[in-house]
VEXDREN-2710 file (C-alpha; in Angstrom, 1 decimal):
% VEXDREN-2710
k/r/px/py/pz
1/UNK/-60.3/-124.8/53.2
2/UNK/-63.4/-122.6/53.6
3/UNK/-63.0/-121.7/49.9
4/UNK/-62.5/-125.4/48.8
5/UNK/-65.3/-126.5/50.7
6/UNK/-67.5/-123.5/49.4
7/UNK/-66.8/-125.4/45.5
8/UNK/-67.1/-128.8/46.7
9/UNK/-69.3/-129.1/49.2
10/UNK/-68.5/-133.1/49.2
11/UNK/-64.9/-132.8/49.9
12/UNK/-63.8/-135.3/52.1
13/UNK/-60.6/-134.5/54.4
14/UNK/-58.2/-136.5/52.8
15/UNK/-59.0/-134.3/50.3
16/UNK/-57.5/-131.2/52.0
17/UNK/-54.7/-132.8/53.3
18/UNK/-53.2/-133.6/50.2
19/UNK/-53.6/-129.8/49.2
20/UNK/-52.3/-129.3/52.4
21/UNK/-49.3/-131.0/51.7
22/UNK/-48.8/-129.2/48.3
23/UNK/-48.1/-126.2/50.9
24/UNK/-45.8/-128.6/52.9
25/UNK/-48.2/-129.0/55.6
26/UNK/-48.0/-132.4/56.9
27/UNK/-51.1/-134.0/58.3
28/UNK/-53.4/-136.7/58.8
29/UNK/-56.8/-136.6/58.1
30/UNK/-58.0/-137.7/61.8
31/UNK/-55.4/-134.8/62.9
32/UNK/-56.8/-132.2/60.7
33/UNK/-60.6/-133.4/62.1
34/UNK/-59.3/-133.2/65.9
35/UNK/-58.4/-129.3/65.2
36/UNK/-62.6/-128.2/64.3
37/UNK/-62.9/-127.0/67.6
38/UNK/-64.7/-124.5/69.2
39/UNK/-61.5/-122.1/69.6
40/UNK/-60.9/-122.7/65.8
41/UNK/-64.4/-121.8/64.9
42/UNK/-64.4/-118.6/67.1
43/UNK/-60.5/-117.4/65.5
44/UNK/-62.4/-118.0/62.0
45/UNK/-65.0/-116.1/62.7
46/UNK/-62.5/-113.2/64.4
47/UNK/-60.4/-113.5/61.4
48/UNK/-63.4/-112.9/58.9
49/UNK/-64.7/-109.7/61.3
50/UNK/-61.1/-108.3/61.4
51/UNK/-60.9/-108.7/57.5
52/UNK/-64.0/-107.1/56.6
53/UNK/-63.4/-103.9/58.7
54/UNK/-60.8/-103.6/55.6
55/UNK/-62.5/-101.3/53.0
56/UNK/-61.4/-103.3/49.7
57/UNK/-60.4/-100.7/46.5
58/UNK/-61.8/-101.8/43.6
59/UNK/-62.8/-100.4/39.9
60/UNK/-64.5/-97.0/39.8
61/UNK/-67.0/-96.6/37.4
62/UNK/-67.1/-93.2/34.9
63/UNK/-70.4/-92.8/34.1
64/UNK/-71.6/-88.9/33.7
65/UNK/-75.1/-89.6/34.4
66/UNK/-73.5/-91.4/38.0
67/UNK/-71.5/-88.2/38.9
68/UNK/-74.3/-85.6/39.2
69/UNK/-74.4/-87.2/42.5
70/UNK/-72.1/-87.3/45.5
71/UNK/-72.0/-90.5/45.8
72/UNK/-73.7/-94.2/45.0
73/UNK/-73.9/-96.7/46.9
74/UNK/-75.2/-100.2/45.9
75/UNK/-76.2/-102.8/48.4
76/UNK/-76.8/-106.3/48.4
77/UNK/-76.8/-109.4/50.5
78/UNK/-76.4/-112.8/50.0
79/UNK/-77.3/-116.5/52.5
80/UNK/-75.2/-119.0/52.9
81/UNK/-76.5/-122.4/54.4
82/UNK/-75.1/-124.1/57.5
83/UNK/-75.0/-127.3/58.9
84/UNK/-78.8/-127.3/61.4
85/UNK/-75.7/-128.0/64.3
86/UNK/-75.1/-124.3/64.1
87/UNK/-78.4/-122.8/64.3
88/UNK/-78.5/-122.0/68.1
89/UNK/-75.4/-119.4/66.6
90/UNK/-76.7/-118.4/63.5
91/UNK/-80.5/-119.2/62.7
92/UNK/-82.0/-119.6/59.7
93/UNK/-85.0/-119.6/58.4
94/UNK/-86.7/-122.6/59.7
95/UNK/-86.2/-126.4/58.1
96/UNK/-88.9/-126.3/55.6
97/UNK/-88.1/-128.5/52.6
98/UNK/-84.5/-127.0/50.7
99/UNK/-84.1/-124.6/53.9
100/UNK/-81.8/-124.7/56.6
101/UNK/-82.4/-124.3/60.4
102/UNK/-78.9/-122.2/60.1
103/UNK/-77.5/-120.2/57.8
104/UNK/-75.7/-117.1/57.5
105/UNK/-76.2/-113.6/55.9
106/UNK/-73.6/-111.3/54.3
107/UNK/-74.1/-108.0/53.7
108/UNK/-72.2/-105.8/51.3
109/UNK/-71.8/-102.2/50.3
110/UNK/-70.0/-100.6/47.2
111/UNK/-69.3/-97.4/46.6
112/UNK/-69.1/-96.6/42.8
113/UNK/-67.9/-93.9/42.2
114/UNK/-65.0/-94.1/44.6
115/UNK/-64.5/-97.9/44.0
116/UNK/-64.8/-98.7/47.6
117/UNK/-65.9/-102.5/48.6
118/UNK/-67.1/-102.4/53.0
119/UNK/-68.3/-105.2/54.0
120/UNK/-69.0/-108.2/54.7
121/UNK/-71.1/-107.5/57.9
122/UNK/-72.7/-110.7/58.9
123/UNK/-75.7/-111.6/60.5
124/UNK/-78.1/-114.5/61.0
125/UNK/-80.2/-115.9/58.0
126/UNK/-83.2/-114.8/59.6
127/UNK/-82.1/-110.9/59.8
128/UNK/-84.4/-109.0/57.2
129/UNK/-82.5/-106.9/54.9
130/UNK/-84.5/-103.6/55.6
131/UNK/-82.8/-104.0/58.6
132/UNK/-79.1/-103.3/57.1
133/UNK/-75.7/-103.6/59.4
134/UNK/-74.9/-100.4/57.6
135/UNK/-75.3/-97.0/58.7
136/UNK/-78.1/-95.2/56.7
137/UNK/-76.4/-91.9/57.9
138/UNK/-73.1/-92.9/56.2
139/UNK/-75.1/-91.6/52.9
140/UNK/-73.6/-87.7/52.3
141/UNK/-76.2/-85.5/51.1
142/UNK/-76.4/-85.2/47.4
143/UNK/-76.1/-89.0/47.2
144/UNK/-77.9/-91.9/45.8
145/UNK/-78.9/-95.3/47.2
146/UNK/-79.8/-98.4/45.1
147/UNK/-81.1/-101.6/46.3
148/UNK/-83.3/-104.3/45.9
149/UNK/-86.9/-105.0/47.0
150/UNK/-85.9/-106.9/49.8
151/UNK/-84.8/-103.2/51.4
152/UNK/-87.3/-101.8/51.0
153/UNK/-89.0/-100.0/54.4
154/UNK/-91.4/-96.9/54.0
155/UNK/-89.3/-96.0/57.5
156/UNK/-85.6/-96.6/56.0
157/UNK/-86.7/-94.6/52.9
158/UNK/-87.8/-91.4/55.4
159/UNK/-84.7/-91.6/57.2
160/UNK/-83.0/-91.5/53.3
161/UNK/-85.0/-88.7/52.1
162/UNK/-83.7/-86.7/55.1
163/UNK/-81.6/-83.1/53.7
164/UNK/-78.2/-83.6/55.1
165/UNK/-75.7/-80.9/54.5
166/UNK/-74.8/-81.0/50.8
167/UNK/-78.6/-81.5/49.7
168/UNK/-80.9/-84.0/49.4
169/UNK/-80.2/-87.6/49.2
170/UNK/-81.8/-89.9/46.7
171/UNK/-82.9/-94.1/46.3
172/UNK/-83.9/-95.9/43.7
173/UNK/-85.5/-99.3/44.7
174/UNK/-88.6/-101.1/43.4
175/UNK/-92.0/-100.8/45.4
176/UNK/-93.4/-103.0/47.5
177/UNK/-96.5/-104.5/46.3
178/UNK/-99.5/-102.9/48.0
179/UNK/-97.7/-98.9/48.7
180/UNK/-99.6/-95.9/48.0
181/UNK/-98.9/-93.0/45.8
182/UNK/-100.7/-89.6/46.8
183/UNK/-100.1/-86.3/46.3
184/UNK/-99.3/-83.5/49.1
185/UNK/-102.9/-82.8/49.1
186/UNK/-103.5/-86.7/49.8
187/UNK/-104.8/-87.3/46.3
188/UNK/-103.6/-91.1/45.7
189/UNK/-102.3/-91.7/42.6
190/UNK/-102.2/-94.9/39.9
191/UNK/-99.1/-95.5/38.1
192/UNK/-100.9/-96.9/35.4
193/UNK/-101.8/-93.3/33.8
194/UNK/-98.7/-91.5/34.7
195/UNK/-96.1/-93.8/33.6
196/UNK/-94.6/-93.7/30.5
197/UNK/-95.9/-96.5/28.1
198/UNK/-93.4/-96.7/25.2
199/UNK/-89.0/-97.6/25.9
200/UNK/-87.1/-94.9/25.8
201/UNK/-90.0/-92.6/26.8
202/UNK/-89.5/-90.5/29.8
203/UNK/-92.3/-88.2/32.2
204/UNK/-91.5/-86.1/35.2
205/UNK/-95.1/-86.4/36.6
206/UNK/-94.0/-88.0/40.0
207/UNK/-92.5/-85.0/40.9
208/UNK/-93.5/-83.5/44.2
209/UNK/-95.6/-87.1/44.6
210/UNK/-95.2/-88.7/48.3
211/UNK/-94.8/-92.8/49.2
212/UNK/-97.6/-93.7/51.3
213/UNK/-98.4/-95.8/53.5
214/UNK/-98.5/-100.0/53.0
215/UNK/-102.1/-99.7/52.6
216/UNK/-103.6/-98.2/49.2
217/UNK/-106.4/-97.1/50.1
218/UNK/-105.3/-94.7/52.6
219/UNK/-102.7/-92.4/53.6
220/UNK/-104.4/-92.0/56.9
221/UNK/-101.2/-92.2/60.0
222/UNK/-99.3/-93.4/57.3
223/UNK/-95.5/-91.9/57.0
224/UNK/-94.7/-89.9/53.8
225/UNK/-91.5/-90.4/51.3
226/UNK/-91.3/-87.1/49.3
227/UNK/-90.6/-88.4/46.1
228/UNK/-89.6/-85.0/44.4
END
């Protein structure tokens, strides 16, 4: 029913019942409405907590450039809208014009180069995704992390870029408008003249550099990413 609802959001219950009765599962529409209760919501919700504590195996992916690293993980989320009834459970973001006062965010790992699916860890629609459900510190050393810009945290990216044993661990991840570049000796740095300005083209001049802090025009008390 989830699922069906999920593609047609305008189902009515007769609807299910017939599809219900295809799995010979005899009901009425009125008795299938009397059963949305509380204690049904709660076992659904138990139910989809108990299933995503299953690590899912799917496809690895064989790429050589991938395995000079111990491991990569890609993460994601995605928001689902909910009826405004549920938002003292899960808030949203407000009820501006095409928002929802409820909704629901899913977050999801996947390991590619074992193939391993973990998730979905669920939150409110509210909950900002630098703020994962993950474990940063389930990253091995040696590893990479890719994300979005929506993960992006000058204080997640320190934790990151912490040695664990096994080496360094890596992130790729788009900046955030407004970071500084410096250099060790606090000299800040413009992409513009250090990036390379033809495809296929590629510099190592960011090595050794260091993410600054928010504000570009100074690295004063602001924490440091070694970018090296």
């Amino acid at each position: 029913m989830i699922l069906g609802w999920l593609q047609q959001p305008d189902e009515r219950l007769e609807g299910f019942t017939q599809i219900l009765q295809r799995r010979e599962v005899s009901i009425t529409a009125s008795g299938l409405s009397q059963r949305f209760t509380q204690e049904a919501a709660t076992f659904m919700q138990r139910l989809l907590e108990r299933l995503a504590e299953v690590q899912m195996q799917v496809e690895a992916v064989d790429v050589p450039l991938l395995r000079r690293f111990s491991a990569v993980m890609v993460e994601d989320s995605s928001s689902v809208l909910l009826p405004s009834e549920l938002a003292a459970l899960w808030r949203g973001c407000g009820g501006s014009a095409g928002m929802s006062e409820a909704a629901i965010k899913l977050f999801v790992r996947w390991d590619v180069l074992r193939g391993k699916l973990e998730g979905p860890r669920l939150t409110e629609g509210r909950h900002s995704d630098n703020k994962s459900p993950f474990n940063d510190d389930d990253l091995p050393g040696g590893g990479l992390y890719l994300a979005d810009l929506g993960f992006f945290a000058l204080w997640r990216l320190c934790r990151l870029a912490r040695h664990r044993a096994g080496g360094k661990r890596f992130f790729v991840m788009r900046l955030q408008h407004g970071t500084g570049l410096s250099t060790r000796s606090g000299h800040q740095i413009e992409l513009r003249g250090i990036l390379p300005q033809q495809e296929g083209e590629a510099k190592e001049a960011l090595r050794g550099r260091f993410l600054g802090s928010r504000d570009a025009t100074s690295r004063r008390g602001g924490s440091g990413v070694d970018a090296g």
